[in-house]
C-alpha positions as CSV (number, residue, x, y, z in Angstrom):
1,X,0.0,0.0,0.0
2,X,1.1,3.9,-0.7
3,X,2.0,5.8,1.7
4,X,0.7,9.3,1.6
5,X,3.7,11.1,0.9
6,X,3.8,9.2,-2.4
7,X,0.6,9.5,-3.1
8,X,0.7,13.3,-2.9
9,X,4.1,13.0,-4.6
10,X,2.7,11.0,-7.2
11,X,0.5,14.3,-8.2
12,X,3.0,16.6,-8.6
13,X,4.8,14.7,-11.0
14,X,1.4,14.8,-12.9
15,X,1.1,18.6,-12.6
16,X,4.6,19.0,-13.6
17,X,3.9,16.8,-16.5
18,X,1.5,19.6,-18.0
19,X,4.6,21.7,-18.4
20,X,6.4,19.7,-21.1
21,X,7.5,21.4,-24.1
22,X,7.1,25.0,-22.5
23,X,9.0,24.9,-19.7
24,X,12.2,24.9,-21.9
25,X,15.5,25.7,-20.4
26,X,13.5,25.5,-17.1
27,X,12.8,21.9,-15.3
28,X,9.5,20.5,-14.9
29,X,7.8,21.3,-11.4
30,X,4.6,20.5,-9.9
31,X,3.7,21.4,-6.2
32,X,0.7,20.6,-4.3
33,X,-0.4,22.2,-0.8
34,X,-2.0,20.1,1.9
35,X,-4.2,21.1,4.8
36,X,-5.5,18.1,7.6
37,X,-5.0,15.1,4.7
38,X,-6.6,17.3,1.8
39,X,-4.9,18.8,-1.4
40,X,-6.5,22.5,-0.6
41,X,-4.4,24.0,-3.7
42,X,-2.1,23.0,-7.0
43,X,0.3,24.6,-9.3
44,X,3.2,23.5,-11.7
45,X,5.4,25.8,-13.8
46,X,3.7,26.7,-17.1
47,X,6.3,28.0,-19.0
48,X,9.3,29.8,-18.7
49,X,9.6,33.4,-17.3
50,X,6.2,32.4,-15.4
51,X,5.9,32.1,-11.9
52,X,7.0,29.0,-10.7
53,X,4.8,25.8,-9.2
54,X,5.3,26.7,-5.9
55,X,3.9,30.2,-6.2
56,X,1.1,29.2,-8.4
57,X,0.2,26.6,-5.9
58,X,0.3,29.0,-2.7
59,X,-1.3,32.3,-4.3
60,X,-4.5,30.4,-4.4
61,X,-4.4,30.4,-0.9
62,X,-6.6,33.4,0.2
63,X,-6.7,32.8,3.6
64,X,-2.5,32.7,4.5
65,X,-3.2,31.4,8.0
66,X,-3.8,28.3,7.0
67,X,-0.3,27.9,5.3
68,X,0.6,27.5,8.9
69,X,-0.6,24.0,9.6
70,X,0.2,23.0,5.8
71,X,2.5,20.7,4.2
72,X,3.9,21.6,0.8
73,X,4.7,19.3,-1.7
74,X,7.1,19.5,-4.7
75,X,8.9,17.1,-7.2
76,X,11.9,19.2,-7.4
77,X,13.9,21.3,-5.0
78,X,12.9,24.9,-4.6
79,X,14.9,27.6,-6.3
80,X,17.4,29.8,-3.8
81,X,18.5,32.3,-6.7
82,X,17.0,35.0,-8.4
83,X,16.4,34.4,-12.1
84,X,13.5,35.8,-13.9
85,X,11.7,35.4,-10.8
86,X,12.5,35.5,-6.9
87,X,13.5,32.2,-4.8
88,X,11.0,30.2,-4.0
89,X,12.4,29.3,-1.1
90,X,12.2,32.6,0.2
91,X,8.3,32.4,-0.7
92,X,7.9,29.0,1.3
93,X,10.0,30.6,4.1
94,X,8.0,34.1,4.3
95,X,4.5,31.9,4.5
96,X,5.3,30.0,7.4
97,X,4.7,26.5,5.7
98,X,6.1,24.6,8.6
99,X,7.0,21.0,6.3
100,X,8.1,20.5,3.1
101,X,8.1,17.2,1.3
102,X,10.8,17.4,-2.2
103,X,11.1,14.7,-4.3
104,X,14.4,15.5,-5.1
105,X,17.4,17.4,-5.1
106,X,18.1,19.7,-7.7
107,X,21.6,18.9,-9.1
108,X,21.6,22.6,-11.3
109,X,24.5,24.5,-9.7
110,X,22.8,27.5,-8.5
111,X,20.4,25.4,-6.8
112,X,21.9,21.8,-5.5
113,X,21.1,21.7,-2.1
114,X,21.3,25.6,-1.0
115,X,17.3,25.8,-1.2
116,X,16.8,22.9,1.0
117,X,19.6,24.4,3.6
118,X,18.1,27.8,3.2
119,X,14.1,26.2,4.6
120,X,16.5,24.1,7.1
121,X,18.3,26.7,8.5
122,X,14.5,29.1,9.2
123,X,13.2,26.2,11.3
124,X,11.4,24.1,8.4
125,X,11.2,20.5,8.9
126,X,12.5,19.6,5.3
127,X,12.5,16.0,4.0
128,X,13.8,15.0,0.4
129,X,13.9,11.7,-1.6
130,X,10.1,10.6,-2.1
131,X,9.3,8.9,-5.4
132,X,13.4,10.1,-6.7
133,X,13.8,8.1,-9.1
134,X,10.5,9.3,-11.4
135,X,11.5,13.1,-10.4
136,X,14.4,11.7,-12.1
137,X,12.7,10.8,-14.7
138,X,10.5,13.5,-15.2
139,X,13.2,16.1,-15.6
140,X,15.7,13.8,-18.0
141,X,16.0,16.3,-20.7
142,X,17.0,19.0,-18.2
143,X,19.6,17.0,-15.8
144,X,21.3,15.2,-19.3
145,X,21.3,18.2,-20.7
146,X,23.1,19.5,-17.2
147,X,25.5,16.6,-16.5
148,X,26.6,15.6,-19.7
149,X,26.6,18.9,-21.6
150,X,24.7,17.5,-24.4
151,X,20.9,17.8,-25.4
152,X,18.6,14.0,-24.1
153,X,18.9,11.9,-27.5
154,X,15.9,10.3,-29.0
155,X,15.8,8.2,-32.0
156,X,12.7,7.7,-33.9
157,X,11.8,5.6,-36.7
158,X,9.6,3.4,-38.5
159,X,9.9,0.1,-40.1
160,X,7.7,-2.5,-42.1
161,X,6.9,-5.8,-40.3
162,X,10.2,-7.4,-42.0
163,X,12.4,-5.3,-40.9
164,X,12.9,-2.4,-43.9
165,X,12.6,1.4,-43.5
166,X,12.8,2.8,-46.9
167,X,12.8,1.7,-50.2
168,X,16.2,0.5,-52.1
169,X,15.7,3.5,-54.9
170,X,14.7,6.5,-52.5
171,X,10.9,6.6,-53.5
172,X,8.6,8.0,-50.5
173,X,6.9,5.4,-49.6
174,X,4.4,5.6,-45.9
175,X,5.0,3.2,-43.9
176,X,2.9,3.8,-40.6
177,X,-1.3,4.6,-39.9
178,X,-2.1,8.3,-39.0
179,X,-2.5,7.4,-35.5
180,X,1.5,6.8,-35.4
181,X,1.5,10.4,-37.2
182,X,-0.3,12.0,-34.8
183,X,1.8,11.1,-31.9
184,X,4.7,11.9,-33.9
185,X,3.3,15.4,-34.1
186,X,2.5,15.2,-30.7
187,X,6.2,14.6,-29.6
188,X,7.7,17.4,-31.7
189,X,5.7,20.1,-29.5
190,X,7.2,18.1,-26.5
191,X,11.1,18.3,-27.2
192,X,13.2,21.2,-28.4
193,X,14.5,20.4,-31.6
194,X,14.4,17.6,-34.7
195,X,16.8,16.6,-37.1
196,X,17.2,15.2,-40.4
197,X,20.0,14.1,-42.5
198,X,20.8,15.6,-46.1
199,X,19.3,12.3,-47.9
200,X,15.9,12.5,-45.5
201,X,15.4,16.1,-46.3
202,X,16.5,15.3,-50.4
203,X,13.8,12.6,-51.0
204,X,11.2,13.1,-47.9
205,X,11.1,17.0,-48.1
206,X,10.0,16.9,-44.6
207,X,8.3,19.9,-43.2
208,X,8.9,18.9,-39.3
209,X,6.5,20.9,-37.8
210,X,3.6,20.0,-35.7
211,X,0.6,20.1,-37.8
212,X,-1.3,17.6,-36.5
213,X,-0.7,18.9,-32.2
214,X,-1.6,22.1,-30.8
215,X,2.2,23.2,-29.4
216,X,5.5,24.5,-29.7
217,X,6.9,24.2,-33.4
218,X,10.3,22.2,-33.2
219,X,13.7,23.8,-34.1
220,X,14.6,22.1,-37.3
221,X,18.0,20.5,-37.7
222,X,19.8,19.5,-41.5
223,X,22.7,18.2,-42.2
224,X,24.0,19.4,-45.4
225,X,27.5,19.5,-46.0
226,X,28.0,21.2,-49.1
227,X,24.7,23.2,-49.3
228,X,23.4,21.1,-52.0
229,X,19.9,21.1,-50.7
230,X,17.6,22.7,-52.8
231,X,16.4,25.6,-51.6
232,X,12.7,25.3,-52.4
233,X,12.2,22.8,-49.6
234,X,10.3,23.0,-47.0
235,X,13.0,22.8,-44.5
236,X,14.6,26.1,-46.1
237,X,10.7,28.1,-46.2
238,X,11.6,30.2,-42.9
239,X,8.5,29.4,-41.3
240,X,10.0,28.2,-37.9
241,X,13.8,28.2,-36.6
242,X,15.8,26.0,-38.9
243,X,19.7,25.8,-37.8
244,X,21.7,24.1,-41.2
245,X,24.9,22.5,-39.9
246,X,27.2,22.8,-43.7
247,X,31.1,23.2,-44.2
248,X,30.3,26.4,-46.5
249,X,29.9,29.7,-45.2
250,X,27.1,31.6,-46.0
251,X,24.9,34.5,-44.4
252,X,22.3,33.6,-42.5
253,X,18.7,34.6,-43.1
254,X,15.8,34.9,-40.7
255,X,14.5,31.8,-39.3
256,X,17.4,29.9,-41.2
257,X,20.9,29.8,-39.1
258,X,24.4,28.0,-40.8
259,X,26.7,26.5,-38.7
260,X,29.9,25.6,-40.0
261,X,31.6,22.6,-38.7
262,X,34.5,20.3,-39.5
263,X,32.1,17.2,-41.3
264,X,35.6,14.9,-41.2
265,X,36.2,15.4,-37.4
266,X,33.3,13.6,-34.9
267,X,30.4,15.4,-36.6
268,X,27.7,13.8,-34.2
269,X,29.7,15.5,-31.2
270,X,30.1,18.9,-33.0
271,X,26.7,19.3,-33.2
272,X,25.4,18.2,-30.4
273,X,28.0,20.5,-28.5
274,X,26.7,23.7,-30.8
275,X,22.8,22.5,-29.3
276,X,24.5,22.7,-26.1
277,X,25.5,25.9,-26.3
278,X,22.6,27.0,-27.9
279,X,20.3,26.2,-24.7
280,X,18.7,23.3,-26.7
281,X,17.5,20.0,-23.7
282,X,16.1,17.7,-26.0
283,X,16.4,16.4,-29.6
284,X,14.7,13.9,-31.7
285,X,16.7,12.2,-34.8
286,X,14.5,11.4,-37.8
287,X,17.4,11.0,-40.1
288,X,17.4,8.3,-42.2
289,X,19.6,4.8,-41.5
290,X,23.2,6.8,-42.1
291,X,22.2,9.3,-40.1
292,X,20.7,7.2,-37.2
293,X,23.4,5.2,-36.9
294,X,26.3,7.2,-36.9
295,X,24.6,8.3,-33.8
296,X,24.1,4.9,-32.6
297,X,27.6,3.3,-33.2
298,X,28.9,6.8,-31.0
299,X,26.5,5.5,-28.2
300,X,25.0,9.2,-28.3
301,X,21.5,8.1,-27.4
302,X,19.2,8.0,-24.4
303,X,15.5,6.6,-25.6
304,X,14.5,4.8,-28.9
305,X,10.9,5.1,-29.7
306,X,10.3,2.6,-33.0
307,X,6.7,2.2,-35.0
308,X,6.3,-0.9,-36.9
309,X,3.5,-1.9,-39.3
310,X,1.8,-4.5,-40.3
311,X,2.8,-4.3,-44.2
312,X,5.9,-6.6,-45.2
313,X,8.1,-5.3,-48.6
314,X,10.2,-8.4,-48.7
315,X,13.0,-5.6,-50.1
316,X,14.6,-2.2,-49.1
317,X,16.8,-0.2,-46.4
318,X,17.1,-2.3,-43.3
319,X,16.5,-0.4,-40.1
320,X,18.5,-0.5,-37.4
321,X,18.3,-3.4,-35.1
322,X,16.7,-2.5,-31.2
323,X,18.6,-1.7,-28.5
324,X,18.2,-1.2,-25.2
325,X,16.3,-2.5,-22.3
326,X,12.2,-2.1,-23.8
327,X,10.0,0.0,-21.3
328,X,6.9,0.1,-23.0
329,X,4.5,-1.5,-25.8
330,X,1.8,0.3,-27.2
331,X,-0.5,-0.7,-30.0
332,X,-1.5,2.8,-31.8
333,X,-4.2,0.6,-34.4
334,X,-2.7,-1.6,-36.4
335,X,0.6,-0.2,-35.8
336,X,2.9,-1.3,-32.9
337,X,5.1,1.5,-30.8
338,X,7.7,0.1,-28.5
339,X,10.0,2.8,-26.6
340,X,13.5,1.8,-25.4
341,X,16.2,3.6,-23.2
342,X,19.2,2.8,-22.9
């Protein structure tokens, strides 16, 4: 049986899960108030530059007196720093909340511990590690991108029932049911950029955007080395921020960023150290097989999320092989979805 403190943990990881794909660079946070065994008020951040879950959970509180006798509740560690909006330590501190349940520690440097110390140290009786490891989990784009400098990795593709994911001669050819593309649009309003190879973007002519998902357009990623891409694609239309990682210089245009890089020296790290730097958490690879696994063979990869169909070709481009310990099956129609990590 749960205890309560997981149970009530257990919703803020929901609420925080309401913030993905506009939180971005900011973790996700959800934060739940509790008065004699009842939730008596919610928030989770929203988006960035908003207040954050523990404000938006404690300004619904009209009557402050209360906050007394309350317990708060949050999946990750309140702030201690000033960023685009106050500590909100200071906030849980200044109402007089007199326990505080975290999930977990926030490993960001300008947090790690110093919010925690900082309720400590004005008498609040703090206590940290309930339901960790899906805090964890919640916010792996944001500690990856943290700890290992790098944006969180996933690979996405889709493949007949025999195995192939493209046709021998290049021709377009669908392989999965619009339910499969619907989620696929849903994902790309979820993480902060996409990316393609220069042969997906030559024959495809992908417009990776999220047509079928209310959300957040994607930043678009190509690969094209010598700028050999037609520029009538839909990649190059300016519609949405599209970053083109080439060995030619050229000017940049709006919505349409070069980014010149060494394509005979570790590519795959080269650009993943330019997302890096350019505050992107998360990126999903639709590249083709070349493109997928050159990131595969580097082990640059945290989640594989693969579609296959019913139909068999019997010929074509064989797609990679699945790796990884399996965490989830989910039939989507005819079509199967099965999501590995690593």
């Amino acid at each position: 049986m749960k205890r309560r403190d997981e149970i009530m943990m257990e919703r803020c990881i929901q609420l925080a899960q309401k913030g993905l794909g506009t939180t971005y660079p900011n973790p996700l946070v959800g934060c739940i108030l509790v008065h004699d065994g009842k939730i008596i008020a919610e928030g989770w951040h929203q988006k960035a530059g908003m207040p954050h879950a523990e404000v938006n959970a404690i300004q619904q509180i009209t009557d402050k007196e209360i906050l007394k006798n309350a317990t708060l509740y949050v999946s990750l560690e309140p702030c201690a720093h000033f960023g685009k909006t106050p500590p909100c330590s200071d906030l849980i501190i200044e109402s007089h909340i007199p326990k505080v349940v975290v999930g977990m520690m926030d490993p960001f440097s300008k947090v790690n511990g110093l919010g925690i110390q900082k309720m400590k140290n004005a008498g609040i009786d703090v206590k940290v590690g309930v339901l960790e490891s899906e805090c964890r989990e919640l916010n792996k784009r944001f500690f990856t991108f943290h700890q290992k400098k790098r944006p969180y990795i996933v690979l996405k593709w889709a493949q007949t029932a025999d195995g192939f994911m493209a046709t021998e001669n290049g021709e377009q050819k669908w392989i999965t049911n619009s339910f499969s593309k619907q989620r696929v649009h849903l994902w790309r309003t979820q993480e902060q950029a996409i990316l393609v190879g220069t042969e997906t973007a030559k024959f495809d002519n992908p417009q990776l955007n999220a047509r079928l998902w209310d959300g957040n357009q994607p930043i678009r990623v190509v690969l094209d080395r010598d700028l050999k891409l037609n520029s009538n694609l839909h990649l190059f239309d300016q519609s949405q921020n599209t970053l083109v990682f080439t060995e030619i210089e050229k000017e940049n245009k709006k919505n349409l960023s070069l980014i010149k890089i060494d394509f005979a020296s570790n590519v795959e790290k080269q650009i993943l150290s330019e997302l890096h730097q350019k505050g992107i958490q998360s990126l999903i690879i639709e590249g083709g097989k070349r493109t997928l696994a050159s990131f595969i063979k580097k082990d640059l990869w945290d989640e594989a999320r693969i579609f296959t169909s019913k139909e068999s070709w019997g010929e074509g481009v064989e797609a990679p092989k699945a790796m990884g310990k399996l965490i989830s099956t989910e039939k989507l129609a005819d079509d199967t979805l099965k999501i590995f990590v690593k």
